[in-house]
VOGU-3710 file (C-alpha; in Angstrom, 3 decimals, decimal comma):
1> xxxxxxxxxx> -26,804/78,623/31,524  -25,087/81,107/29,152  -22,112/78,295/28,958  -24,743/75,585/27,476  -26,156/77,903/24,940  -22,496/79,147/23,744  -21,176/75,328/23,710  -24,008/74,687/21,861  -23,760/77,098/19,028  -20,113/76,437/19,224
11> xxxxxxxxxx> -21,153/72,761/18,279  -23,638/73,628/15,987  -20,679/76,220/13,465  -18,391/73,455/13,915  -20,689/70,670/12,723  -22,327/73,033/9,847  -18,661/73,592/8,975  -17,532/70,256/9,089  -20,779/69,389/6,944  -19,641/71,606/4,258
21> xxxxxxxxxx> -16,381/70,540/3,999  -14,327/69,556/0,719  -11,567/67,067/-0,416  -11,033/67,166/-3,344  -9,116/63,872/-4,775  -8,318/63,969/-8,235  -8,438/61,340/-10,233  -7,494/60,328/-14,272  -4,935/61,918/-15,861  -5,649/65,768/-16,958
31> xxxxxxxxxx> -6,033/66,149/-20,700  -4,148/67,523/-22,840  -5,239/70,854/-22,523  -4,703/70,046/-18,358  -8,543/69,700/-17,209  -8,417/67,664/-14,160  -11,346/65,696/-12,777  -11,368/65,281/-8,916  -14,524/64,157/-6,985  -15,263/65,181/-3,434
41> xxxxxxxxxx> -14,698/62,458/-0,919  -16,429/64,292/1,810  -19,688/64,331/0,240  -19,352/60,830/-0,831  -21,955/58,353/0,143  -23,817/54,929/0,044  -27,345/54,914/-1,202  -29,013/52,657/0,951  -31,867/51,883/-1,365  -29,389/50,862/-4,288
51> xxxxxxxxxx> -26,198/50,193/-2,658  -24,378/52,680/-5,388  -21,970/55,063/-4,409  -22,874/58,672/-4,777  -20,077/61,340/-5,306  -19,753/64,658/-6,106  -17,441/65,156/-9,044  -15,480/68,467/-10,634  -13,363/70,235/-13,272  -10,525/72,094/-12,613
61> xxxxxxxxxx> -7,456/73,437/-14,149  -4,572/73,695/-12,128  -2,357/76,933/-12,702  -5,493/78,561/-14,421  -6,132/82,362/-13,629  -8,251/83,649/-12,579  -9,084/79,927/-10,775  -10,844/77,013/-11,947  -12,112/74,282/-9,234  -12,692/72,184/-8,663
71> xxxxxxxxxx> -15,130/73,722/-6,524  -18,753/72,754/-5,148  -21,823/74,389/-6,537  -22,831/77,745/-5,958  -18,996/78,576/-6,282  -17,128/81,030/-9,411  -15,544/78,382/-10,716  -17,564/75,530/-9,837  -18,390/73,226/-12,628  -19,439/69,543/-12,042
81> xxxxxxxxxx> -21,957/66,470/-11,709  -23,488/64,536/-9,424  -23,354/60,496/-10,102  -23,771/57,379/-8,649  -21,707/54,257/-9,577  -22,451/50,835/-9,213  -19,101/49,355/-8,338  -19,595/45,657/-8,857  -21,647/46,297/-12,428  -19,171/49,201/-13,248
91> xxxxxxxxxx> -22,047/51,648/-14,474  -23,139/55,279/-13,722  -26,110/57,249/-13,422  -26,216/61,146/-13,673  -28,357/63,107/-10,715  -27,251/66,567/-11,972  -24,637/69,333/-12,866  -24,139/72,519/-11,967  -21,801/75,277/-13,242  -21,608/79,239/-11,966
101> xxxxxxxxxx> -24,831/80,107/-14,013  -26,943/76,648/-13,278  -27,493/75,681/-9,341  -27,550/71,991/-8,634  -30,872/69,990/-9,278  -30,960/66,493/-8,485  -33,169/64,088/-10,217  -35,794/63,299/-7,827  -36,439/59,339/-9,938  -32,405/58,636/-10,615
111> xxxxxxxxxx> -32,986/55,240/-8,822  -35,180/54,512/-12,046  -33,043/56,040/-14,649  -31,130/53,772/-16,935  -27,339/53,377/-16,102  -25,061/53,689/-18,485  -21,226/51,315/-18,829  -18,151/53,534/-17,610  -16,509/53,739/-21,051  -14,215/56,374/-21,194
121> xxxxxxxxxx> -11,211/56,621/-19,413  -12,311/59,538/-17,154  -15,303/57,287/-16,267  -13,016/54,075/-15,758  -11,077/56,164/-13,306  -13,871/57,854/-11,242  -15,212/54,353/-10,618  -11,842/52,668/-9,569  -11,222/55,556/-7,409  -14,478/56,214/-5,976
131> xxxxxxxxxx> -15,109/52,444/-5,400  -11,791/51,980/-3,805  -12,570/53,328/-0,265  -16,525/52,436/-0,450  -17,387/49,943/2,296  -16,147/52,912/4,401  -18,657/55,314/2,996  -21,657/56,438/4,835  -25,004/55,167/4,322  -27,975/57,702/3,120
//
């Protein structure tokens, strides 16, 4: 009996770890004053009521001290969004941000929100990397 319950809480720290994983896969090139963008491909997702890809998206600097990201939220150095893209139609729609001061809100009505065209370069590359890979994604 004592076997089953450790096995099971064994299971249950490896699966809340795995849950709160992060790869981080930049994308873009950094600007000029090197800010990277990277989104999170293990908290990427399909949203089954829209079909648009959801992903988790973040600043960083590499080299900076003391560190900056890209992290998730709740972290120092965390600063980031929340979007979903429609691949085919090449637009985005915001959920949220979140920085070290601000916790993550979602947008409870995003489904209804407009969507805006992925314009800048930054955008153009989220969606062609993001999209790549996303009839492997998970559906939420």
């Amino acid at each position: 009996m004592r076997r089953v319950i450790v096995i099971a809480v064994l299971s249950a720290m490896t699966a809340a770890g795995a849950a709160q994983a992060e790869t981080w896969k930049p994308y873009g090139k950094p600007s000029d004053k090197g800010i990277q963008w990277a989104y999170d491909a293990d908290y990427s997702y399909r949203d089954v009521q829209t079909g648009r890809v959801v992903v988790m998206q973040a600043i960083s600097k590499p080299g900076a001290e003391p560190r900056l990201g890209p992290s998730a939220p709740g972290k120092p150095d965390g600063v980031g969004n929340v979007v979903a893209i429609d691949c085919k139609g090449k637009t985005l729609i915001m959920l949220g941000s979140y920085q070290p001061s601000k916790p993550l809100e979602l947008s409870a009505n995003w489904r209804t929100d407009n969507a805006a065209p992925a314009k800048s370069a930054d955008d153009k590359a989220l969606v062609a990397a993001a999209c790549a890979g996303a009839d492997q994604l998970a559906s939420k």
